[in-house]
N, C-alpha and C positions, 0 to 999 in steps of 0.2 A: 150485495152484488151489483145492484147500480136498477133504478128504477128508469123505465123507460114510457115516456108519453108524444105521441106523433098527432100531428093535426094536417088531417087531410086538406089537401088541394082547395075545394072548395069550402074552407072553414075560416080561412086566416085570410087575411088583405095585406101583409109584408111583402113579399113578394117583388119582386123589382123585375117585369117585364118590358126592356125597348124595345123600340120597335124598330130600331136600327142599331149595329155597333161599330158600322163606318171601316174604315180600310183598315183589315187583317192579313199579316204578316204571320201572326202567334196567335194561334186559338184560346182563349182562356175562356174556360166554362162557368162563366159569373165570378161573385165571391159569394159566399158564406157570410152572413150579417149575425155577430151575435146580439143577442136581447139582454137587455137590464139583468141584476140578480141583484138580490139585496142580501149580502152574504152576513151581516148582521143576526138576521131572522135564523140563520143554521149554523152560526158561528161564534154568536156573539157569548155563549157560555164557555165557551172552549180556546179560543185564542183571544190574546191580550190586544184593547184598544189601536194600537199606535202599527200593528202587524194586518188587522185585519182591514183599518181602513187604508191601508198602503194596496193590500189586494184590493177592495174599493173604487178607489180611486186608479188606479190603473189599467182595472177592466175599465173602465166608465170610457174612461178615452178612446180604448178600443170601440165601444159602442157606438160612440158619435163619432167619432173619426170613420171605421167602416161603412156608417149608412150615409155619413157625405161623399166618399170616395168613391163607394161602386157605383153610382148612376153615372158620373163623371170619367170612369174607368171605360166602360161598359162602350162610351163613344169612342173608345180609342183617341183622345181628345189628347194631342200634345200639353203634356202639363209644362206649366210655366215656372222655371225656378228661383226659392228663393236665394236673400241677400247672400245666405250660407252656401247657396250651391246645391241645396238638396230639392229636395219634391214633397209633395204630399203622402206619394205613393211611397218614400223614404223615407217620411214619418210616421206612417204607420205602421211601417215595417219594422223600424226604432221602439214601436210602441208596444211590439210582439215579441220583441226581444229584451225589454224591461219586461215585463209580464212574467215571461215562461218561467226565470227562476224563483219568482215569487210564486207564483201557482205549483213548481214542483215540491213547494213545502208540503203542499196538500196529499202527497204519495210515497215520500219518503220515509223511509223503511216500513213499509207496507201501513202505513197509520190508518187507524179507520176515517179519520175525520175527510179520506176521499169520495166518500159517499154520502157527505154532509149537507152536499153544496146541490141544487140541480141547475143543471147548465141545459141552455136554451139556444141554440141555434135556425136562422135561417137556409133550409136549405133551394140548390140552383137545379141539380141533376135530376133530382128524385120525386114522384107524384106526392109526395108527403111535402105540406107545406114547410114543416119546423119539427125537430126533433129536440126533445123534453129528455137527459139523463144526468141519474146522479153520481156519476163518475167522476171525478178528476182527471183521470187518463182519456175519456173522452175529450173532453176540453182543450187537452195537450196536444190530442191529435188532430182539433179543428184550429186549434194555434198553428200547427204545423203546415196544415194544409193551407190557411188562409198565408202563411208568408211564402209556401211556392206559387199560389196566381200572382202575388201581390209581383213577384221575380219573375214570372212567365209575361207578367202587365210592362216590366218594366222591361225585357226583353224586344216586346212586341214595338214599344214604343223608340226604342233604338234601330230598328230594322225596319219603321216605316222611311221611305226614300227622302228625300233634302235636295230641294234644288241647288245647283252646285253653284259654282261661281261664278260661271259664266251665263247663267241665266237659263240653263236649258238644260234637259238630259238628268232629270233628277236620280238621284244616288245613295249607295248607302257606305260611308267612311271604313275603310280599313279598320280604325279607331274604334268604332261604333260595332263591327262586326268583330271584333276582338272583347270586346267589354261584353257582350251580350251570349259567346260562349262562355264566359266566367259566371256570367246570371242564368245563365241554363245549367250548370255545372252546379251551383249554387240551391234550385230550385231541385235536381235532379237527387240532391244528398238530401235536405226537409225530407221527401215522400223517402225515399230510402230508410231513411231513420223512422218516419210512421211507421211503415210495414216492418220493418226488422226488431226497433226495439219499444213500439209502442202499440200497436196492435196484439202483441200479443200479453200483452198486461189487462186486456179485455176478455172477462169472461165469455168462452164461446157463443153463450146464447145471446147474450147481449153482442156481439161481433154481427150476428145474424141480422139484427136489427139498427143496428148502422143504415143510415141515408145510402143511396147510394154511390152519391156525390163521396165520400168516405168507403164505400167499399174497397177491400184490397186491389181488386181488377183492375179500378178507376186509377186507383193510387198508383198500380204498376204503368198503368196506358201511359199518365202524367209522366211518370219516369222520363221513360222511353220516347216519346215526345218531344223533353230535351233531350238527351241525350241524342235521337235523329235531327233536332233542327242542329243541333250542333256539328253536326257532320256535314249539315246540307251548306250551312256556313262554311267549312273546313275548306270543302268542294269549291265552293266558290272562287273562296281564294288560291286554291291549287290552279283551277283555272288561268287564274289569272298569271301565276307565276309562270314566270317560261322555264325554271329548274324543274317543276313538278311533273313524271314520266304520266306515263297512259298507264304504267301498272297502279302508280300511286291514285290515279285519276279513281283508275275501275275497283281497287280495293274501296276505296269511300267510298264511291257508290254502292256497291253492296254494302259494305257495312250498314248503309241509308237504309237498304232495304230490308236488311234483320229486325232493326230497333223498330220501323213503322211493320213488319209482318208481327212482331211479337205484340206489338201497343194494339194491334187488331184486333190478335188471339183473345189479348185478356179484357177486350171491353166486347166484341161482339154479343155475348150472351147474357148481358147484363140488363134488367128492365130499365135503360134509360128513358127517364120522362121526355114529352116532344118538348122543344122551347131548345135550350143549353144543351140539354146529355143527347135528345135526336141530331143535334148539329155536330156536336161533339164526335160524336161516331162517322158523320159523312168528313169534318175535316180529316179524319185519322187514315179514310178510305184513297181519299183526295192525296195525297201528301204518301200512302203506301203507292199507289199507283202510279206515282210523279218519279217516284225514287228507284221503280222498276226503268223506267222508261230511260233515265238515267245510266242505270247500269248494264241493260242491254246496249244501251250505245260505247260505251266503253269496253264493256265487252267483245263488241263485233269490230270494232278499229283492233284492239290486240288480235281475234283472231285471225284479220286480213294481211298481220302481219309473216304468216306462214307460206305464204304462197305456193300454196298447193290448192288442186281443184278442192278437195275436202274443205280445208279452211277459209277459201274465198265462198262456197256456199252457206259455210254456219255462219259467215260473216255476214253474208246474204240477210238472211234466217233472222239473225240477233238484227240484223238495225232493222228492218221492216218490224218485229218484235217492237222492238224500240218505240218505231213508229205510232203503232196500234196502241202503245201503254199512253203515248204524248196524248192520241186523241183520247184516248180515254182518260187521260188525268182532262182535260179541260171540260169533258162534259161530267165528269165528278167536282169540278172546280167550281161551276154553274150551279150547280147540285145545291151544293152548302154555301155560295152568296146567297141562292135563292130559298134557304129554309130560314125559318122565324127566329131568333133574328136576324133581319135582314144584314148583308154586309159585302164588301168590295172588295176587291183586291186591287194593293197598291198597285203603281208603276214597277213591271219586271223588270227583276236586280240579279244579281248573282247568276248562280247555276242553271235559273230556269232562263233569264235573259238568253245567257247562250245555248244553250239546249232547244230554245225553243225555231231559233233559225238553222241548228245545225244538224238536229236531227230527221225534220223533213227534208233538207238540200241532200244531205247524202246520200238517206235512201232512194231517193229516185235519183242519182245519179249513179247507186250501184243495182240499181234494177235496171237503169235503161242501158248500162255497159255491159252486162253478166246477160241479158236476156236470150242471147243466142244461146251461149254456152251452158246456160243452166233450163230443164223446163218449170214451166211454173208450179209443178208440182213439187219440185225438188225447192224452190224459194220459198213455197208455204212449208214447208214440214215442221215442223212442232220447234221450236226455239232452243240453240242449245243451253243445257243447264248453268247457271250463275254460278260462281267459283262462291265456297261459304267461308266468308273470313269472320273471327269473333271481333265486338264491338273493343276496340283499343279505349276509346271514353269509357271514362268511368264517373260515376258522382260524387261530387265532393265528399269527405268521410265527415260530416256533421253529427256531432254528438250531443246530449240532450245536457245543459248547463247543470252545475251541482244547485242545489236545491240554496237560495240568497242564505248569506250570514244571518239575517234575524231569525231565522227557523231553530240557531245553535243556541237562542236564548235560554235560561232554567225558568223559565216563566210558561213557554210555548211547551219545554217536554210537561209541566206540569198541566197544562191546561189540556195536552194530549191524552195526558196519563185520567184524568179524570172523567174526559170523556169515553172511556174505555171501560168505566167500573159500568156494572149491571145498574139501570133504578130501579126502585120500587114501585110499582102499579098502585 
């Protein structure tokens, strides 16, 4: 059923604590480092030579390649590309997608040899230093997860601003905000596929004992996460267009504020360790309370459009609302630069750019027009309720690769086949 060994906090030295992670855009909660396996020692009676060092050599890559990557990630450090065009952060990502079909040899049609192997992970979220299981579908699932930060990294790093070409007024490209909902979209189908078709190929008790960085809550939050930056993106660019109405405005913005109320729901009650998962939890607060703030102000421009005394008061109501979420998204904003690790927020872009001069400008200038007419009792009354639209995004339908051609060998059924006979004591 899968043996499970954790090494606490203070046991292991892995660990990759900075102590800055420089301008964030995209929260990414570490990565996942896996460790060496000498799959020889649990395999080498059971699969043929030339199959098992291919799994070998594959993971190896991952190995090195992840523990040079995350320190380097972790600053937010524009990577430099190569001759080809790509990154590092897109070779490792290259390097998780040669892997998975080779590793899903180890689980197809239910083979025992998944429990052959034990896989070692570094975990970011969780007080447990590294988690020790001998699953395969475990593995699959830390494959999976490590290619949505590797997508949320890559995200992050297209949405930091670029000084423009005139030298001033740094920005983030149409281009750039187009490619990086497709890598949210992207990141947001991997955790989908975890929770849907690969968590549950874990036996429950062993499910229990997942890092938490892996637990399903974290998995959903990450969802949801892209799927909100991608709306807050969407917004932006509605903004921007002068075709796009106030209805389409205040629809994304609630929509904003589902995906960040639900990402809340399911990480709130989670034992996130301090370092990544305490941050993790204040970015999610940070970024619910920015998306309220939002869509009360769109909300109260639609209702002022009724003019009547009723509507020009909830209009009242909602942009002072409004108001109250802005300040409160910026001393949440303070919040999580100022938790360990330390980190900044770029030059405002998009949505919050403009929100941020036009939702203090209008509430005081429909408090100080309406003040006669309304008393201040009737301005504070309780905010009228958000219209609830469902999330139009959706996650990429990403499905888990058929298990590589060399698995269809008569070499590998026979080597499966034999590690399946009883031995003798």
């Amino acid at each position: 059923m899968g043996c499970l060994v954790s090494t606490p906090q203070d046991l292991g030295g892995n660990r990759r604590r900075p102590g800055s992670i420089g301008d964030v855009s995209v929260y990414v909660p570490g990565f996942r480092i896996p460790k060496p396996v000498d799959f020889s020692l649990s395999l080498g009676d059971h699969l043929p030579k030339n199959l098992m060092e291919s799994l070998s050599a594959l993971r190896t890559r991952i190995v090195v390649m992840a523990g040079q990557e995350a320190p380097t990630v972790s600053r937010s450090r524009r990577k430099s590309a190569t001759q080809h065009g790509g990154s590092t952060l897109a070779d490792l990502h290259q390097a998780l997608e040669d892997y998975l079909p080779v590793l899903l040899g180890l689980v197809k049609d239910g083979s025992q040899l998944q429990h052959k192997v034990q896989f070692v992970w570094i975990n970011q979220e969780d007080d447990t230093e590294e988690t020790a299981i001998s699953n395969a579908w475990y593995e699959v699932l830390s494959v999976l997860h490590l290619m949505a930060m590797l997508s949320l990294s890559q995200a992050n790093l297209l949405l930091l601003p670029r000084t423009s070409a005139d030298g001033y007024h740094p920005r983030v490209s149409e281009e750039s905000r187009r490619a990086s909902i497709d890598i949210f979209l992207k990141a947001a189908g991997y955790l989908d596929c975890a929770i849907r078709n690969v968590l549950p190929q874990l036996p429950t008790p062993l499910r229990k004992d997942l890092p938490v960085d892996l637990a399903e809550g974290v998995l959903r939050a990450l969802c949801l996460q892209a799927l909100g930056q991608s709306v807050d993106i969407q917004l932006g660019m509605a903004i921007d267009s002068a075709k796009a109405t106030l209805a389409v405005k205040r629809r994304l913005a609630c929509e904003m504020v589902k995906s960040w109320q639900q990402a809340q729901d399911n990480i709130m009650n989670l034992p996130l360790a301090n370092g990544w998962g305490g941050k993790h939890r204040l970015f999610i607060k940070w970024k619910y309370v920015e998306a309220k703030a939002a869509a009360y102000y769109y909300h109260g421009l639609i209702l002022d459009e009724g003019n009547t005394e009723r509507s020009h008061g909830m209009d009242v109501a909602a942009l002072q609302a409004a108001d109250e979420y802005f300040k409160e998204s910026k001393r949440a904003c303070e919040a999580f630069n100022a938790a360990s690790p330390l980190s900044r927020n770029p030059p405002l872009w998009g949505t919050m750019k403009y929100l941020s001069d036009k939702i203090p400008k209008d509430t005081s200038s429909k408090v100080r027009i309406n003040q006669d007419l309304y008393s201040y009792e009737k301005i504070m009354e309780t905010a009228p309720t958000l219209p609830d639209f469902d999330l139009a995004l959706k996650p990429d339908d990403f499905q888990l690769p058929p298990a590589a051609s060399s698995w269809n060998e008569e070499t590998v059924v026979a080597g499966q086949a034999s590690s399946n006979r009883p031995k003798s004591e």
